[in-house]
C-alpha positions, 0 to 999 in steps of 0.5 A: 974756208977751212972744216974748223971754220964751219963746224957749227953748220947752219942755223935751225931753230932757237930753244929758249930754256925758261927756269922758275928764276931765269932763262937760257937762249940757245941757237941750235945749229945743224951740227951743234948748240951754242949758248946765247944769252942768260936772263935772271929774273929780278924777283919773285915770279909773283911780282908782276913787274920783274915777270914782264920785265923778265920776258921782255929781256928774253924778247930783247934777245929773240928780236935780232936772231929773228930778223936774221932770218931763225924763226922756228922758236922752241920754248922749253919748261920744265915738267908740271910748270906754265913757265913756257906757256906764260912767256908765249901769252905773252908774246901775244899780248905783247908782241904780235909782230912775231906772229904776222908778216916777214917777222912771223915766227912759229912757236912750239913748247917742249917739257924739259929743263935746257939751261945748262950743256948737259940739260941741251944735249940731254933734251937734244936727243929726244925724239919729242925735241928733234919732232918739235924741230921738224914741225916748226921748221916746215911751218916755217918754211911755209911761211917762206914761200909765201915771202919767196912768191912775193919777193918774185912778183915784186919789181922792186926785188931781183932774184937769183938763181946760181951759185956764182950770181950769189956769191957776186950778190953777197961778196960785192955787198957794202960796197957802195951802189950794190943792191942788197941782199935780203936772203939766201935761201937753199934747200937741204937737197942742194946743200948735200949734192952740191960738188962745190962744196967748199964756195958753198960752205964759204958763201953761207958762213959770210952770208950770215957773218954779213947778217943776211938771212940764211935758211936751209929748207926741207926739199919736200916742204912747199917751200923746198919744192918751190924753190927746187923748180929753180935748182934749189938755191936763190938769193933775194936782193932789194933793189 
């Protein structure tokens, strides 16, 4: 797979950008933002109806980068508005599966405008927007371990450990009698030394283009540490 191919890098976290009429969904990547959706709001923000219909729009596009696997969800509003803490009182009214079991997500609300390129790029380079990342990427990830505990004592998952049983795992994957695999978990430590880059970079592009659940886990959170016991890279399949 050649640089060009991969120059997004790995999925991080989603910034949700909210607006007083509509809203912006971002996928941030290691390397770069990229534009998911746009939601306008069909009416007044005092129209209760158009409001709930409003976040449910911006739900019905969170729900399948969720269960890819991107759980860190920064929610952005600009100065002096409750537009992101509306939308989160929502969610916990409404959506409580984003808060409990495999879907869990964690949720961190950030000041400032992120709707165009330039207010992302913008907000992007602030230290506030790159902690919010770190926190919520380590929370989690301890929600990760949690699932990588459970997925190693349960007899109904397999997991692996090397480079060449995952690409086996992941290539063979839809084809007929083959085990599932539910994710492909790595620690940022092995993503920087791994030598064999190019497989490495080939096998999480396809991972994800094949929607199985790619993380990249900070090696000092407890998830990263879990995980380097076994050389810092596991895939997880259903049997």
């Amino acid at each position: 797979m050649s640089a060009k191919s991969y120059r997004r890098g790995y999925p991080v976290a989603v910034l949700v950008g909210i607006e007083q009429s509509q809203a912006a969904i971002w996928k941030i990547y290691s390397k770069v933002a990229k534009p998911e959706a746009n939601i306008l709001l069909g009416g007044a923000r005092t129209d209760v109806k158009a409001l709930y219909s409003f976040y449910e729009a911006i739900i019905d596009k969170l729900r399948p980068i969720v269960k890819e696997g991107v759980k860190s969800i920064i929610v952005a509003a600009p100065q002096k508005t409750n537009y992101s803490q509306d939308f989160l009182n929502h969610i916990k009214g409404h959506h409580r599966w984003l808060f409990q079991g495999d879907n869990k997500a964690t949720f961190k609300q950030l000041a400032g405008s992120a709707v165009t390129h330039t207010q992302v790029s913008n907000i992007a380079s602030l230290e506030e927007f790159k902690r919010s990342i770190s926190d919520s990427t380590f929370e989690e990830a301890e929600n990760l371990l949690e699932i990588l505990e459970k997925r190693l004592n349960s007899t109904d998952t397999l997991v692996l450990f090397s480079l060449e049983e995952a690409e086996n795992a992941i290539y063979s994957f839809n084809t007929q009698g083959t085990s599932k695999p539910e994710y492909l978990l790595l620690t940022d430590s092995y993503l920087a030394h791994e030598k064999r880059k190019v497989r490495l970079n080939r096998l999480m592009q396809i991972a994800q283009n094949k929607k199985i659940k790619t993380r990249v886990i900070n090696k000092e959170s407890p998830a990263g540490v879990r995980l380097n016991q076994f050389g810092g890279l596991a895939v997880c399949l259903l049997k």
